[in-house]
C-alpha positions in Angstrom: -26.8 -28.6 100.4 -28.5 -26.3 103.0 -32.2 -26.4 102.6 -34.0 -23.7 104.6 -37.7 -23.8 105.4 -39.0 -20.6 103.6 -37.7 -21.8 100.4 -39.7 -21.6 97.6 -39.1 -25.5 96.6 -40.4 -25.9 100.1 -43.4 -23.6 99.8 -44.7 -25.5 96.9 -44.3 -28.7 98.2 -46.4 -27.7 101.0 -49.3 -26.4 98.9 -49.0 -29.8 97.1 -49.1 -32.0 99.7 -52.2 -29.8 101.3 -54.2 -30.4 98.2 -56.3 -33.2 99.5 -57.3 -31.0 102.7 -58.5 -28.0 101.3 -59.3 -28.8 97.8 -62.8 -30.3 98.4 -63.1 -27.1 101.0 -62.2 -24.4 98.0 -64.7 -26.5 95.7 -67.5 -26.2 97.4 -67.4 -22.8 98.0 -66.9 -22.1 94.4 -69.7 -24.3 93.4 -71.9 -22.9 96.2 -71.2 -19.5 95.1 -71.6 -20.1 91.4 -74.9 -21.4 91.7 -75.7 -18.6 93.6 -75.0 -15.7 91.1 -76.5 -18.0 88.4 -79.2 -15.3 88.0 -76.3 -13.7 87.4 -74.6 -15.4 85.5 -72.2 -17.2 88.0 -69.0 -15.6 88.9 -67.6 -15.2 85.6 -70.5 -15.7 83.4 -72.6 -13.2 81.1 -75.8 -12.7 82.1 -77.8 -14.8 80.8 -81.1 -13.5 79.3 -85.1 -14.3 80.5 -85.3 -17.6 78.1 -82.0 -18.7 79.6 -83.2 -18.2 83.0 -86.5 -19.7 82.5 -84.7 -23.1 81.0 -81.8 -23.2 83.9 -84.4 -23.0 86.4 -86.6 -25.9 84.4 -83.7 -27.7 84.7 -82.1 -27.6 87.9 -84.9 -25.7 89.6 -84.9 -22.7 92.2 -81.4 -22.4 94.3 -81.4 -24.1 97.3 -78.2 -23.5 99.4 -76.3 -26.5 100.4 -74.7 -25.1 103.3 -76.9 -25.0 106.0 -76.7 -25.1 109.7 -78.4 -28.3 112.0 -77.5 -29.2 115.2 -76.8 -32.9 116.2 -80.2 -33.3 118.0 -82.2 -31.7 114.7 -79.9 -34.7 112.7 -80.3 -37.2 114.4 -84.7 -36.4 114.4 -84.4 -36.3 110.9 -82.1 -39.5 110.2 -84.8 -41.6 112.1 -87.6 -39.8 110.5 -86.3 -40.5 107.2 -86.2 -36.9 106.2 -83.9 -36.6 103.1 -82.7 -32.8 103.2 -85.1 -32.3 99.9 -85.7 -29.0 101.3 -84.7 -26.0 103.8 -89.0 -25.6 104.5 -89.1 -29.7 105.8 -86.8 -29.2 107.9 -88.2 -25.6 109.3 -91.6 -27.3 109.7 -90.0 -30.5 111.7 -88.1 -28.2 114.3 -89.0 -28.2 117.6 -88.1 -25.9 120.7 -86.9 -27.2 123.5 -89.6 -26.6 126.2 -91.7 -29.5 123.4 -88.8 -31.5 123.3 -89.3 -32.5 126.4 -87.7 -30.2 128.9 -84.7 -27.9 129.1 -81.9 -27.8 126.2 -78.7 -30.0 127.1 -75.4 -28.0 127.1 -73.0 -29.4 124.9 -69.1 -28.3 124.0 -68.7 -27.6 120.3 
């Protein structure tokens, strides 16, 4: 029995064996943009009416994205400050430049 790489069989055995890696990657993207259009409704969702609204946002309170950009330096502040990621405007507040950080920005690779 010949089996050739672009086989269907092949193919799917592949996307199984991927799960674990992208999985988690294609969940939070859904749940990041479902919460997002839950003014909305969410991606597939009816829209839900003022009352709705008013009790989802009781509930689980304004949207707040998840995803959100901090560089190692801005981390590592906030880990020994004890700064729990609560919210986006603590952490705008707490920034500092680099000229008060005590001199000149250090260069890193990414």
């Amino acid at each position: 029995m010949d089996i050739h790489l672009n086989s269907e069989p092949v193919k799917y055995a592949l996307l199984l064996l991927t799960l674990p890696f992208w999985l988690p990657f294609a969940k939070a993207l859904w749940t990041e943009f479902n919460d997002s259009l839950r003014d909305e409704g969410g991606l597939l969702g009816a829209a839900p009416t003022p009352e709705e609204l008013a009790a989802i946002e009781r509930t689980r309170g304004r949207f707040q994205s998840s995803m959100r950009s901090v560089t190692r330096e801005e981390q590592a502040r906030l880990e020994n400050s004890g700064w729990d990621g609560a919210s986006d405007d603590a952490r705008r507040t707490q920034r500092t430049t680099p000229e008060s950080a005590g001199g000149a920005r250090k260069r890193t690779f990414r």
